[in-house]
KETORZA-939863 format. One record per residue (C-alpha): x, y, z; chain; residue in one letter. Coordinates in steps of 0.001 Angstrom, whole numbers, plus 500000, padded with zeros to 6 digits. Example, Ala and Ser with C-alpha at 12.3 -4.5 7.8 and 13.67 -1.06 7.14 Angstrom:
! KETORZA-939863
512300	495500	507800	A	A
513670	498940	507140	A	S
This chain:
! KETORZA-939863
362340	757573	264258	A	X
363190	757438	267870	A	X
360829	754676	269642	A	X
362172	751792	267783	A	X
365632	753003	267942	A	X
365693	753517	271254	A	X
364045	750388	272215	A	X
366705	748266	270098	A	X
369378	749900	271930	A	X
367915	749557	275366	A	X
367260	746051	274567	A	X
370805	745370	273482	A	X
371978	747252	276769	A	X
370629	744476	278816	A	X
371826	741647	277393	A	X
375276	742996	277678	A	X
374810	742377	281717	A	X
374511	738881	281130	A	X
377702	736214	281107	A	X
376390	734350	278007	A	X
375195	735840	275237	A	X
371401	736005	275201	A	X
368532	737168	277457	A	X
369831	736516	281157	A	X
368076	735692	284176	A	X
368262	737578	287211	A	X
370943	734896	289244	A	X
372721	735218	286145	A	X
373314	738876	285778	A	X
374245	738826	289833	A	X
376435	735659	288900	A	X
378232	737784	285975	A	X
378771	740709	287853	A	X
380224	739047	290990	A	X
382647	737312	288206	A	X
383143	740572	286404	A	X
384284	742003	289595	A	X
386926	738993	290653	A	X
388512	739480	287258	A	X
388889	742983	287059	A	X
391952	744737	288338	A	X
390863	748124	287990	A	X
387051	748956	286615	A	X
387082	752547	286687	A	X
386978	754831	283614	A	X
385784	752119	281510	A	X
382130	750464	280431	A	X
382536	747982	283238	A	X
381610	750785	285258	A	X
378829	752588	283400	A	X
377876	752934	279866	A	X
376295	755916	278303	A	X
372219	755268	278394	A	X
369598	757225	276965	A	X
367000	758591	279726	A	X
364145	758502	277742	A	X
364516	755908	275364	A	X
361158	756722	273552	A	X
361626	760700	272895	A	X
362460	761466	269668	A	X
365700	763709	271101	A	X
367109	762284	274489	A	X
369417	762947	276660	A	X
372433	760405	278034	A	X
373292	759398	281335	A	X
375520	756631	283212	A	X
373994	753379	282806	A	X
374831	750110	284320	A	X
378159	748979	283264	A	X
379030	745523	281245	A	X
380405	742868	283002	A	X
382770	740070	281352	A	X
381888	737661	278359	A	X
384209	734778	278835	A	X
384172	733478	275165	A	X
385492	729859	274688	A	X
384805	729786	270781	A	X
388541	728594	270091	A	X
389696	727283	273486	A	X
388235	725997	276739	A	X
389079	728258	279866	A	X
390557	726450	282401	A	X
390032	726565	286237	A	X
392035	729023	288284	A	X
393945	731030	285126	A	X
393395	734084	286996	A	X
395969	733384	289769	A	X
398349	731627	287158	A	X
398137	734480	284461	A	X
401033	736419	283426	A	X
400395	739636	281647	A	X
402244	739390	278035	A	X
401030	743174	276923	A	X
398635	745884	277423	A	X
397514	748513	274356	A	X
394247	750966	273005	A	X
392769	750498	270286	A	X
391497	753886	268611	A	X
389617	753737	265540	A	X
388084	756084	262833	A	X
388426	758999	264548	A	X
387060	761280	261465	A	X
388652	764345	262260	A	X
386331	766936	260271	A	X
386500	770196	258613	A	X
382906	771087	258656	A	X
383279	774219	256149	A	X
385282	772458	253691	A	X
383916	772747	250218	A	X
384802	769453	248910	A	X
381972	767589	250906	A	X
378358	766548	249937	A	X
376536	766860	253121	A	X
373423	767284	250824	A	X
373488	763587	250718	A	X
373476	762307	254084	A	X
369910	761325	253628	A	X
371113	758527	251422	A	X
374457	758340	252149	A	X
373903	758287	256527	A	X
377968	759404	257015	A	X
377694	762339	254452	A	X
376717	764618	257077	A	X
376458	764388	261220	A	X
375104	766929	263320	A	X
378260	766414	266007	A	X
380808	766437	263211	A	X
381875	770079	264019	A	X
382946	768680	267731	A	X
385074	765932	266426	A	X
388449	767586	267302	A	X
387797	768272	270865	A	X
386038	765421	271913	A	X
388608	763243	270540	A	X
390971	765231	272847	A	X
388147	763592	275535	A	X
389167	760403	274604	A	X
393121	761009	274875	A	X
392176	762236	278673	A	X
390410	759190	279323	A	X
393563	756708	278116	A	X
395743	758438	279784	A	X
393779	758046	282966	A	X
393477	754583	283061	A	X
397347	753725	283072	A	X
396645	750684	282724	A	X
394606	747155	281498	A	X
391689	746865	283988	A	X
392132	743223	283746	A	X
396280	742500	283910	A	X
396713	745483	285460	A	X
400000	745792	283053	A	X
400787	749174	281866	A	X
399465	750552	278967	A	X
402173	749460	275898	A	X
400400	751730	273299	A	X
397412	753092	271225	A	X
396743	752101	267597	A	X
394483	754066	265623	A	X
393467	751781	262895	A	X
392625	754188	260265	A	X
390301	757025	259286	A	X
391883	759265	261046	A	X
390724	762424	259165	A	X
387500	762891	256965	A	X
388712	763825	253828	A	X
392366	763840	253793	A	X
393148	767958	254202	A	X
396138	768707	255482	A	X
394150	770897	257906	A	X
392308	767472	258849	A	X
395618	765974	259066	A	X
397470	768727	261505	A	X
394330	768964	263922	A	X
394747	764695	264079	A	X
398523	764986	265319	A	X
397932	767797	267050	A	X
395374	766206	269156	A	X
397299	762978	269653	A	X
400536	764433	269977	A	X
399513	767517	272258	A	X
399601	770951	271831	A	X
396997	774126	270742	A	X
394532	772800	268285	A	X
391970	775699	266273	A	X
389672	773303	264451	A	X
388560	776066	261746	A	X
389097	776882	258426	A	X
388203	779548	256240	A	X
387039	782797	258258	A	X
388608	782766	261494	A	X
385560	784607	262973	A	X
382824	782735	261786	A	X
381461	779206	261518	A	X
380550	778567	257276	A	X
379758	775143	256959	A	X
375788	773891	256679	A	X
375268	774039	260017	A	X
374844	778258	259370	A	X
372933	777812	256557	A	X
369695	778264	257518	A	X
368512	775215	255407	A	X
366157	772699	257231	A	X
368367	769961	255764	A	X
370702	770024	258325	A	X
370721	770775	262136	A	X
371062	774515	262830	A	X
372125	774908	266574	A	X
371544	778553	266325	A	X
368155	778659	265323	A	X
364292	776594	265432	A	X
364095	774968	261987	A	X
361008	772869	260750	A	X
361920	769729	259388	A	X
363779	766425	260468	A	X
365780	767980	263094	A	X
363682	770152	264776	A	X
363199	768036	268045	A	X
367241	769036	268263	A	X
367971	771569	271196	A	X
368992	775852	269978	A	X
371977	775630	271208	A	X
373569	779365	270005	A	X
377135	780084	270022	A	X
377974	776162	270053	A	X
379447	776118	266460	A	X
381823	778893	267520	A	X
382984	776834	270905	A	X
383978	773730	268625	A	X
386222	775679	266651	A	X
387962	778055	268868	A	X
391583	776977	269975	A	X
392150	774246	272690	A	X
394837	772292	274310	A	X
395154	768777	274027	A	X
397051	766596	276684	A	X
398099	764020	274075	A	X
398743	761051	274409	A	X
401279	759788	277498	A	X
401529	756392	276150	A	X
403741	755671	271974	A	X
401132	755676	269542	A	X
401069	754185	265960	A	X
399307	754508	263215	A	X
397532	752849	260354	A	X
396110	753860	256701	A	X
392078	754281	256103	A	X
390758	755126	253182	A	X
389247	758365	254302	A	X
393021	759190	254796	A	X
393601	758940	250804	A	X
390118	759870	249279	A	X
387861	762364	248926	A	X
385506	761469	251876	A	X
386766	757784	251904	A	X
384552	757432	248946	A	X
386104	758554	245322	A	X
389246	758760	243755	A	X
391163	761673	243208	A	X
391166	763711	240372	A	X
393606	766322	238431	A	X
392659	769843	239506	A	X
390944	768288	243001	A	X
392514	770498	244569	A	X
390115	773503	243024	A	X
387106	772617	244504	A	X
389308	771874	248509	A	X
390528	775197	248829	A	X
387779	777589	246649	A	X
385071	779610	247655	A	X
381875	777218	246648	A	X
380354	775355	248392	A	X
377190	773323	247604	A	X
374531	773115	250488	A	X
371795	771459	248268	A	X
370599	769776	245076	A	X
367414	768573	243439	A	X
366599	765210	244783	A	X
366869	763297	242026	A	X
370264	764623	241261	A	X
371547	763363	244588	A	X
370252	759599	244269	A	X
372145	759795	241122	A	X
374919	760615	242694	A	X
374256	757972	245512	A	X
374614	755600	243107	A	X
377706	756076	241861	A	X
379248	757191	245000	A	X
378188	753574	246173	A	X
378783	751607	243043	A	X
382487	750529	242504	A	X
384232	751566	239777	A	X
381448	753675	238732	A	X
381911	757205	236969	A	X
380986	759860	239432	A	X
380909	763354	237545	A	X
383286	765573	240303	A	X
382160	768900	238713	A	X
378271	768224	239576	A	X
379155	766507	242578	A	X
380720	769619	243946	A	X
379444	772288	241515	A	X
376767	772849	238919	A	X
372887	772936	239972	A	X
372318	773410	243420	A	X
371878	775646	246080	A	X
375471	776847	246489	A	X
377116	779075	248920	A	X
380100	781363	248880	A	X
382280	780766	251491	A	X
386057	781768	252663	A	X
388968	780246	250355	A	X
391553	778243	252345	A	X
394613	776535	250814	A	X
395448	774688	254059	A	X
392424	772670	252896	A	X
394492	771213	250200	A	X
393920	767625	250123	A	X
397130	765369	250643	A	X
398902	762540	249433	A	X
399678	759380	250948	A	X
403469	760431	250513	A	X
402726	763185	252583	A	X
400643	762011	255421	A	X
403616	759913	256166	A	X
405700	762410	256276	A	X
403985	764431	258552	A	X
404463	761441	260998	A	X
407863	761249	260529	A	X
408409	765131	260746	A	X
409971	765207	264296	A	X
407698	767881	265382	A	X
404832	765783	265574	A	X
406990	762830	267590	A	X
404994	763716	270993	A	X
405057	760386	272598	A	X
406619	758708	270519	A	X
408121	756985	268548	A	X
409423	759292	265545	A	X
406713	758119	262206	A	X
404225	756417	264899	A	X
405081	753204	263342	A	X
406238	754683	259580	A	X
409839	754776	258506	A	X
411851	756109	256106	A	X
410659	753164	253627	A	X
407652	754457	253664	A	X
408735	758061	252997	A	X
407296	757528	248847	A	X
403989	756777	250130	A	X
403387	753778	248125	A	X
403967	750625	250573	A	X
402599	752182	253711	A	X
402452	749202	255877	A	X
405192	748052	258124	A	X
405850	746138	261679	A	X
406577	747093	264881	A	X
407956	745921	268567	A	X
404606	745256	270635	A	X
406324	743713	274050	A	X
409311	740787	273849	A	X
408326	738323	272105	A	X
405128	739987	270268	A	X
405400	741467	267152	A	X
402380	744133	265435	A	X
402014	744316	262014	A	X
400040	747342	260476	A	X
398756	746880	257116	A	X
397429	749301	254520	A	X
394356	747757	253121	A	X
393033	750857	251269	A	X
393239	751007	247211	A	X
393297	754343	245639	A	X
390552	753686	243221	A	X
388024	754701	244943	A	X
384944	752911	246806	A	X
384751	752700	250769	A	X
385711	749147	250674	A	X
389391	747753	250588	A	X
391712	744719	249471	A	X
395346	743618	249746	A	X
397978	744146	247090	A	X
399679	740494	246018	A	X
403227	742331	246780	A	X
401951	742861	250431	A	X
399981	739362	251125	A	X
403348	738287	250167	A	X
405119	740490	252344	A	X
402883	739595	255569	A	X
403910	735365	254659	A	X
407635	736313	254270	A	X
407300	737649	258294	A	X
405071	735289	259849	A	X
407784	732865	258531	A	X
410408	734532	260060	A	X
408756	734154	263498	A	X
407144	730699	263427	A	X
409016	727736	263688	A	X
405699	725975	262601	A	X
403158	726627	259619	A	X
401437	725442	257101	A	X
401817	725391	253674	A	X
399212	726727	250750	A	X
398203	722852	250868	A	X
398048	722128	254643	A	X
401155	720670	255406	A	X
402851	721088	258342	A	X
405768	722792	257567	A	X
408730	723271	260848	A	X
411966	726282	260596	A	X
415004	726728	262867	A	X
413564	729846	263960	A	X
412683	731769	267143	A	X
409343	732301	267447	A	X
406947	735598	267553	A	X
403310	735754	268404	A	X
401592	738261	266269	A	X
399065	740636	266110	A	X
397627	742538	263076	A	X
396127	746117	262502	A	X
394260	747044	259563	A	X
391445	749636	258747	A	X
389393	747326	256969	A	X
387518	743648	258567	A	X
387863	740590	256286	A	X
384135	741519	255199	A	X
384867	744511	253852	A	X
388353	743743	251564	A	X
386181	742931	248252	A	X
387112	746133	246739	A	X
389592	744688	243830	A	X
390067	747440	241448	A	X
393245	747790	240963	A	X
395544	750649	242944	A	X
397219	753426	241780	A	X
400282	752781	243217	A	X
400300	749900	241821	A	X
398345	749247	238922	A	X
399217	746413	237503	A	X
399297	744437	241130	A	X
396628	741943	241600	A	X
393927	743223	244669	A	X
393198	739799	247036	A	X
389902	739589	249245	A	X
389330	739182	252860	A	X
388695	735691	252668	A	X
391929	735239	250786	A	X
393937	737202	253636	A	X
392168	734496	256243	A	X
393145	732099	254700	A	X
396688	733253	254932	A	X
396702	733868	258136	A	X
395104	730140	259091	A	X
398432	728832	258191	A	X
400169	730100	260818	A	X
399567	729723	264345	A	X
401281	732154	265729	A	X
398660	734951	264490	A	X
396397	735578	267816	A	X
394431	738771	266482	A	X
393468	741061	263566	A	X
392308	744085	264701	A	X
390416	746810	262625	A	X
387678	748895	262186	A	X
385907	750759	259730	A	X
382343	749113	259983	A	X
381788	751404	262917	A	X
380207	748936	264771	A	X
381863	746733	267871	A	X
382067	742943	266306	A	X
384374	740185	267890	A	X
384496	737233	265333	A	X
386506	733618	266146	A	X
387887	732407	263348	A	X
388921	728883	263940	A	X
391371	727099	261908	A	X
391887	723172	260292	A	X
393669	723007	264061	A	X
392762	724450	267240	A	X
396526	726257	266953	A	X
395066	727503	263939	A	X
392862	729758	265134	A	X
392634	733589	265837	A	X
390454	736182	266641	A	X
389150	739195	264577	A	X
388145	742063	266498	A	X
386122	744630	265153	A	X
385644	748102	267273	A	X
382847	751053	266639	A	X
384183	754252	265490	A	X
384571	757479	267391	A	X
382457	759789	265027	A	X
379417	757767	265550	A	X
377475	756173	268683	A	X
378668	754469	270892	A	X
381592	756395	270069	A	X
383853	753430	271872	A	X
387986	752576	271773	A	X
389055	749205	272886	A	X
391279	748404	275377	A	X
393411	744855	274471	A	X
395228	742867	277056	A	X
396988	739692	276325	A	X
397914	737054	278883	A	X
399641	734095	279317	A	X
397166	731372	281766	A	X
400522	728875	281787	A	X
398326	726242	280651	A	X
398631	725942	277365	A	X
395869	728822	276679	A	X
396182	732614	276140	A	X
393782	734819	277082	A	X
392767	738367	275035	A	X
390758	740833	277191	A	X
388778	743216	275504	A	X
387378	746452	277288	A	X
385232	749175	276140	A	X
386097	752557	276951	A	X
384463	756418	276036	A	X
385959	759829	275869	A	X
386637	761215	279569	A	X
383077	763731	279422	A	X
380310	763891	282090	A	X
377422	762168	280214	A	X
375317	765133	280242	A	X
376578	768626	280821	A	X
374660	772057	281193	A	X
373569	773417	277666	A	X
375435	776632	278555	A	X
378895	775167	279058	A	X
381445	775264	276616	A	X
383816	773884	278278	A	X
386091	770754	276430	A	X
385251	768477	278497	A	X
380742	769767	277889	A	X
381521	769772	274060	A	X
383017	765978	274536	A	X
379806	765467	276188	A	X
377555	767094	273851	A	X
379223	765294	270944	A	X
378230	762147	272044	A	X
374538	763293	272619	A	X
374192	764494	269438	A	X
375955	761299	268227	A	X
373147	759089	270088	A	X
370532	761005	268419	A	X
371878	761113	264772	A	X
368766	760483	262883	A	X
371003	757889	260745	A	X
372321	756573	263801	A	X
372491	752589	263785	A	X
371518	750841	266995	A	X
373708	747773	265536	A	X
376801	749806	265397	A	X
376578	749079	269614	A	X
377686	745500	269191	A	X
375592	742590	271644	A	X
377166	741437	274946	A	X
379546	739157	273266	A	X
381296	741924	270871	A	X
381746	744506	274417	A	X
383606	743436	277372	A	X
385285	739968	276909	A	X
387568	737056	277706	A	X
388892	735709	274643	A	X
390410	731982	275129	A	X
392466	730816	272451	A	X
395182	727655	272320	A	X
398846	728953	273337	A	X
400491	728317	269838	A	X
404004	727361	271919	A	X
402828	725579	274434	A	X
């Protein structure tokens, strides 16, 4: 499995040194990173510095060290760039984008790991690390201080969704904890020992402790390493507000199914299935990947199978969307700031879990809540909130279009705007209808577009869920009417990335979005026998890199990393 991998991500390495999207020449590459390096306020700490490379891109286990960095991608899909914008510019604001996160209870009983052959995210041999590596990648945000590019202090992070694996509350109190600072014990059931697949002893799944024959037995024996990842640590948190928004492995059972009466048994009891018969799990596949399919719960988590007893744990309960809300607003977990990262009392209920939010004067954020509780990975937009996000682009834009085109002007002081959701427009086809609101129509991506086409005040829609870095113009019946949808890989899986977003204002007549790449603040290879935070971070993007469901496309080409992205100024 490794050669072609490897060679598909070394390939798409290289063209990310290039100014143009393609295969560059060699005056190009020194042309883009003499341009890189004009631009560029401060490089350091991000992946226009180095980027995490494999050193032997042909071994079927590798390990990582600092490659050459990415230079800029000035992208003129919308607007053309005009001469000398980079002594005119004035920086409007500065933020991080962080973005399924997947904070993971390893040992939890209400997983199916025994599918990760044909469902890839089912099981990943770094999983177990998630918590302190993503403390890594607070360190390395807080370090920067600032856009490399405006050089304007950082405003804020987002974390566009998935923030935990399978909504626990444990899930959810390691995620604030981590964000918000603080002592962080990423285990659950015995205190003293590690009981999730990993110990098992079954070839199915990595087992750092011991030589097994099988897929993953090019893997290092790395003993004792399942015990580091979930002994207590500290987390910084976050210096910087953060906010947050809604994914739907935040309200179902492993972002895949709905939830049931009596769930709750099989989070917090004492069996857990390590195996089944093969042609049990592509049955189960199926349905797992089929919307509105029936997926029978007790076989998916009990029945035939290899099963092991494990430690009961109620903290594993799973919780509701009422309640991961009000964790946010609970005023111990304020840390930064500001008290509900972006959730108010209005959202207390949990049923309309999508408000906005002061970005910098004159820029307003709006965080949606594309998940449905039906079940299936995939997502929509409820009709009451489509018409929700029109009633407050209207408030802000003293010119938009109507449903047929027509230019349409208010008495109203404009607001450029920026949207957050979990979901891309790609992946909102998932219409079944949502338990909070049952009888609501569900509305597609396209739809949503659409919506957003009419007014040109919208500059960005940013998301994630796709894993996978993927910057997408989406130009309107007007040049005004355009925006751009940017799409940023996940932190669970390589390239494990978070996106730093600068806006700025060229004063002439064009805006300019920067977009810059960052990783967790780790060496990119550490000694085997260190278990320190910062080795785990390090190991857990190793591991990561040599998933064997790992997807080389998930890196993104040159044109999705580091970028310029030129777009008309909608009030100039």
């Amino acid at each position: 499995m490794g050669i072609s991998r490897r060679h598909v991500l070394a390939a798409t390495g290289a063209a990310g040194l290039g100014i143009v999207v393609g295969a560059p020449s060699a005056q190009a590459i020194d042309r883009a990173l003499r341009e890189s390096s004009r631009r560029a306020v401060g490089t350091a700490g991000t992946t226009l510095e180095s980027v995490a490379t494999p050193l032997d891109g042909a071994a079927a286990y590798t390990r990582l060290t600092g490659g050459p960095g990415w230079p800029l991608v000035v992208r003129e899909d919308l607007a053309a760039g005009k001469a000398g914008r980079d002594d005119r510019r004035t920086a409007l604001t500065a933020f991080v984008q962080f973005t399924d996160l997947h904070i993971t209870d390893s040992e939890s009983p209400a997983r199916f790991e025994y599918l990760h052959p044909l469902i890839g995210s089912a099981h990943r041999p770094q999983e177990t690390l998630g918590s302190v590596a993503t403390a890594a990648l607070v360190d390395r945000v807080n370090s920067l201080r600032q856009g490399p590019f405006t050089g304007r202090p950082l405003d804020f992070v987002m974390t566009t969704g998935d923030n935990t694996d399978n909504h626990e509350h444990l899930e959810l109190g390691w995620f604030l904890g981590v964000l918000g600072g603080g002592e962080v014990t990423p285990n659950s059931g015995d205190p003293g020992a590690y009981e999730g697949v990993q110990a098992s002893g079954d070839p199915l799944y990595w087992n750092p402790d011991r030589r097994l024959d099988g897929d993953w037995s090019a893997f290092p024996v790395l003993p004792g390493i399942l015990t580091a990842g979930t002994r207590t640590f500290t987390s910084a948190g976050l210096d910087v507000p953060w906010y947050c928004t809604f994914g739907n492995h935040d309200d179902s059972i492993v972002g895949s199914l709905p939830d049931l009466p009596g769930m709750a048994h099989w989070y917090t009891g004492r069996y857990k299935v390590i195996g089944k018969d093969s042609g049990t799990a592509e049955k189960l596949a199926r349905a797992i990947r089929t919307p509105g399919a029936s997926v029978p719960v007790t076989e998916l988590f009990g029945g035939s199978g290899t099963i092991r007893e494990i430690t009961p744990d109620e903290r594993r309960r799973p919780f509701t969307t009422a309640e991961f809300v009000q964790a946010h607003l609970d005023p111990a977990n304020t840390g930064p700031g500001p008290q509900g990262h972006g959730f108010t009392g209005s959202n207390a209920d949990g049923l309309d879990v999508y408000y906005t939010f002061r970005i910098a004067p004159g820029i307003t954020g709006i965080s949606l809540d594309t998940t449905t509780l039906a079940g299936f990975a995939d997502g929509s937009i409820g009709l009451g909130q489509y018409l929700w996000v029109e009633r407050t682009l209207k408030r802000g834009s003293s010119v938009h279009y109507d449903f047929w085109g027509n230019r349409v002007t208010r008495p109203v002081t404009d607001e450029l705007f920026i949207l957050f959701s979990h979901h891309t427009s790609d992946t909102m086809g998932n219409v079944l209808p949502d338990a909070r609101h049952p009888l609501e129509p569900r509305l597609t991506g396209d739809a949503f577009v659409a919506l957003l086409h009419r007014f040109p005040n919208v500059l960005a829609w940013v998301n994630g869920h796709t894993h996978e870095n993927r910057i997408t113009p989406r130009p309107g019946a007007t040049p005004a009417q355009g925006f751009w949808e940017i799409n940023t890989a996940s932190h669970v899986d390589f390239p494990q990335h978070a996106r730093v977003i600068e806006v700025a204002d060229n004063a002439d007549g064009t805006l300019s979005l920067f977009t810059t790449l960052i990783e967790a603040q780790a060496p990119y290879s550490a000694d085997y026998g260190d278990t320190s935070p910062a080795a785990l971070a390090s190991l857990y993007r190793e591991l990561a890199f040599n998933d064997l469901h790992a997807d080389p496309a998930r890196t993104g080409a040159a044109a999705d990393h580091n970028t310029e992205l030129l777009l008309v100024h909608p009030l100039r």
